[in-house]
N, C-alpha and C positions, 0 to 999 in steps of 0.2 A: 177252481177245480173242474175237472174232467165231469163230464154227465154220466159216465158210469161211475163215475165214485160219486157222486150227487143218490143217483138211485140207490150204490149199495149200501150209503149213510141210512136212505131211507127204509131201505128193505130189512138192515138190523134193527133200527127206531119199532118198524112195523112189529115184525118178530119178538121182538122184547116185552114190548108193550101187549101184543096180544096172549101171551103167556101170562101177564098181570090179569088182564080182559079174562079169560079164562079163569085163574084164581080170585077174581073180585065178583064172579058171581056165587061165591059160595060164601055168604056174608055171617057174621057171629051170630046171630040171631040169639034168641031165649036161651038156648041149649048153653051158649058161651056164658050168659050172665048169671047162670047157677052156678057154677065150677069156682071152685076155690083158687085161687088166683093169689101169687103173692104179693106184696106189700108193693114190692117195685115193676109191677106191672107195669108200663105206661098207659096215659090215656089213648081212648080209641085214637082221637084224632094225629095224634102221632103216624101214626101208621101207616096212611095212606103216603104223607108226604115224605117220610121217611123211605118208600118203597117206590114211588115216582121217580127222587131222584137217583136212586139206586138201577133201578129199571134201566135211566138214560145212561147211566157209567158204564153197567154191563152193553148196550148196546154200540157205544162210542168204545168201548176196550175190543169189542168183536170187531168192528170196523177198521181199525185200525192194524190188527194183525190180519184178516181179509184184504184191504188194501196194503198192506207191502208183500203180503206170499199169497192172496188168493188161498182157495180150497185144497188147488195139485201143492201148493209149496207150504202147509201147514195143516196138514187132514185129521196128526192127530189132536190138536188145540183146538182147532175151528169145531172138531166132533165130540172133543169132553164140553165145551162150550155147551153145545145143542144137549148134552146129556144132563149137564146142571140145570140148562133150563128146563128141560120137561119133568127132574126130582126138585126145583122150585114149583113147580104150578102143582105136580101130584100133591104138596104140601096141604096146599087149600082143600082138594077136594080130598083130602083123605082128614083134615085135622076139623074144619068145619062142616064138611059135605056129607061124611059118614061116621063124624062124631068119633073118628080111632084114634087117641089122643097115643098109644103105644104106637101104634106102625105110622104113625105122622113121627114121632120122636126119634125113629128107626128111618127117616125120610132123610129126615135134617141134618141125622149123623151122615148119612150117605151126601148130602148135598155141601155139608161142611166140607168132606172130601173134595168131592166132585169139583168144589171153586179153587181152592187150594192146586192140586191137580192141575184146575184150568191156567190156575197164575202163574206156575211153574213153567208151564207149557209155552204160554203167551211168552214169559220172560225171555226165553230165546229168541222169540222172532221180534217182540217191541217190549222193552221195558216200562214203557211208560203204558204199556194194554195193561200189565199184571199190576201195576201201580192203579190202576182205576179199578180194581177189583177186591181192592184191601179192604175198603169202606165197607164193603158187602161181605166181605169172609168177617169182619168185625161183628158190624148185624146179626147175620146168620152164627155166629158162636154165642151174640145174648141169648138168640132168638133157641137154638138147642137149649139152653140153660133154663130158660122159661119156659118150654116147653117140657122137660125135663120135671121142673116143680112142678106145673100143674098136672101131670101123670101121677106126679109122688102124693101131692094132695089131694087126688080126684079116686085112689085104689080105697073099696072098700067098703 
């Protein structure tokens, strides 16, 4: 590979990753372990690893419609891209940051969109970007859903 497609591997890696970095400092703490939480919760430790590998697909699906159209030849997919990422990271600081279990639920719905949206997009320019983004629109439709219960059993 080319050194500029070497950097702009890394510059999505970077990118990706620091929107997790961002959302991983707003940790469950006490606040999380009171709230009614359903049955099929996962454990914590799930989580991370779950969202690790998620982080590199979305980063490797960006990369790959960036390297065959660049910016100029796919502005609107490369820019729902950058818009799902910043309504995943609002997630953290709005669901554990500031405790808004509604407008985190009201994130999610929008960020469900928002990948969907982005897959459709990709799909034009690389099939196999929108194919690496499935895993994640999966994720993210439990992650509404459980999110969803615990609003439903936390009202009151």
């Amino acid at each position: 590979m080319r050194r500029r497609t070497w950097i702009g591997l890394i510059g999505w890696l970077a990118l990706c990753y620091g929107a997790a970095a961002f959302g991983a400092q707003f940790e469950p703490g006490a606040w999380y372990g009171q709230l009614a939480r359903p049955a099929w919760t996962p454990p914590a430790p799930v989580f991370p690893v779950v969202w690790t590998v998620l982080y590199g697909l979305m980063a490797a699906a960006a990369w790959l419609v960036w390297k065959r159209r660049g910016f100029a030849g796919a502005p609107w997919a490369l820019g729902a891209f950058l818009i799902q990422l910043a309504l995943n990271a609002a997630w953290s600081w709005l669901f554990f940051g500031l405790h808004r279990i509604g407008p985190a639920l009201l994130d999610a719905l929008l960020l469900w969109a928002a990948i969907a949206i982005t897959a459709l997009l990709f799909w034009r320019h690389r099939p196999l970007a929108a194919a690496l983004l499935l895993p994640y629109l999966l994720w993210v439709s439990f992650a509404v859903c459980l999110n969803f219960e615990i609003w439903r059993l936390d009202q009151g």
